[in-house]
C-alpha positions as CSV (number, residue, x, y, z in Angstrom):
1,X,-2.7,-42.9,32.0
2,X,-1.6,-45.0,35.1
3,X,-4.9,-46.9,34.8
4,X,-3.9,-48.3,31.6
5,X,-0.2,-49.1,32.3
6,X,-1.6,-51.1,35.3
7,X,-3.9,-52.5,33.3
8,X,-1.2,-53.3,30.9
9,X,1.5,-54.8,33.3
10,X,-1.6,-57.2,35.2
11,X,-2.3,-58.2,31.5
12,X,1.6,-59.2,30.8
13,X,1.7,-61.0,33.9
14,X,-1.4,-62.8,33.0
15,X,-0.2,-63.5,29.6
16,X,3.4,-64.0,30.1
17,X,4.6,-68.3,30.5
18,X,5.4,-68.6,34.0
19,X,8.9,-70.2,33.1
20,X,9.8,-66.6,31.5
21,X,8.1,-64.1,34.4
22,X,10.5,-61.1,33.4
23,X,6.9,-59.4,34.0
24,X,6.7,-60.5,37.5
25,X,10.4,-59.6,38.2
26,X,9.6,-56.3,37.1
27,X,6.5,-55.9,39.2
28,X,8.5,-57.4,42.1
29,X,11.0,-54.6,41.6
30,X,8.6,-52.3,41.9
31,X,8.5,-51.4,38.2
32,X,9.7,-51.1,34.9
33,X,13.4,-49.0,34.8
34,X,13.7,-46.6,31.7
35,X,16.2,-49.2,30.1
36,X,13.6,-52.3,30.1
37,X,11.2,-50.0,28.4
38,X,12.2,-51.2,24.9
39,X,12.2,-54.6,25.8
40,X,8.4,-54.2,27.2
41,X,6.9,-53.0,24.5
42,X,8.1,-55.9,22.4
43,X,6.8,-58.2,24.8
44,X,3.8,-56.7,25.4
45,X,3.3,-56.2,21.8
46,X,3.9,-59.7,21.4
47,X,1.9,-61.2,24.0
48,X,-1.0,-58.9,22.5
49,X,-1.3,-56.9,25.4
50,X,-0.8,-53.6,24.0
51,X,-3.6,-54.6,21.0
52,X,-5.5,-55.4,23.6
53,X,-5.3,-52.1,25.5
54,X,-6.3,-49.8,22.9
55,X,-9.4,-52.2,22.1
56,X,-10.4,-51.7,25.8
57,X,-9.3,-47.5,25.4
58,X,-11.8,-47.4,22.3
59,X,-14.7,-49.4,23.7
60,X,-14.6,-47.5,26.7
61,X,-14.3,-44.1,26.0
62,X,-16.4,-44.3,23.1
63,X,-19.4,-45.7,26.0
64,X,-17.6,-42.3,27.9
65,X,-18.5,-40.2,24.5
66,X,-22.1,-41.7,24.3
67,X,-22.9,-40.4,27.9
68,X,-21.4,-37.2,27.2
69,X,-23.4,-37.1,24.1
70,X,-26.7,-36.5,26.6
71,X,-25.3,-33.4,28.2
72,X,-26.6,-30.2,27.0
73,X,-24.8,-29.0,24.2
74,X,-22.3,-26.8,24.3
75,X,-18.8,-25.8,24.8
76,X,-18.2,-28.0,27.8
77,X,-19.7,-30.9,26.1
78,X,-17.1,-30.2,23.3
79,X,-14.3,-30.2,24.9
80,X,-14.9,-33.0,26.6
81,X,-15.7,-35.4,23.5
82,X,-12.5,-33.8,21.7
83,X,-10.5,-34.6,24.7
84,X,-12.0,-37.9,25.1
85,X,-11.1,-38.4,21.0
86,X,-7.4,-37.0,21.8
87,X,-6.9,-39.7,24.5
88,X,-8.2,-42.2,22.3
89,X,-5.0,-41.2,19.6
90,X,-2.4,-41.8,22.4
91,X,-0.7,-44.7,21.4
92,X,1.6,-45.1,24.3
């Protein structure tokens, strides 16, 4: 989950107009505090980050389930695609 929040934030600050950069300020604080959580998700959601991310989630874990797919079956191989699906779900 840190791998996509990352992802996420480098996408804002890529995304963001450099004449706003509440982004950056957050990054330069060392993060987002639990109050400008709100206000994140609008702005990723409007910058299309977050859209974005869950594109990238899909494509990659369904190339993840496709690789799995050529394990012997069984129950490890189960679990691992449902899990793989369940991530997939998250939305956050």
């Amino acid at each position: 989950m840190a791998a996509k929040k990352t992802w996420m934030l480098l996408s804002a600050l890529a995304a963001e107009d450099p004449s706003d950069a509440w982004f950056k300020a957050m990054a330069d604080r060392d993060g987002a505090r639990k109050e400008d959580v709100p206000e994140a998700r609008a702005r990723m959601a409007a910058l299309g980050v977050v859209e974005s991310a869950r594109d990238a989630v899909i494509l990659h874990s369904e190339h993840a389930i496709r690789l799995i797919e050529s394990l012997p079956a069984g129950d490890g191989r189960s679990i691992l695609v449902a899990l793989t699906r369940k991530m997939q779900e998250r939305l956050y």
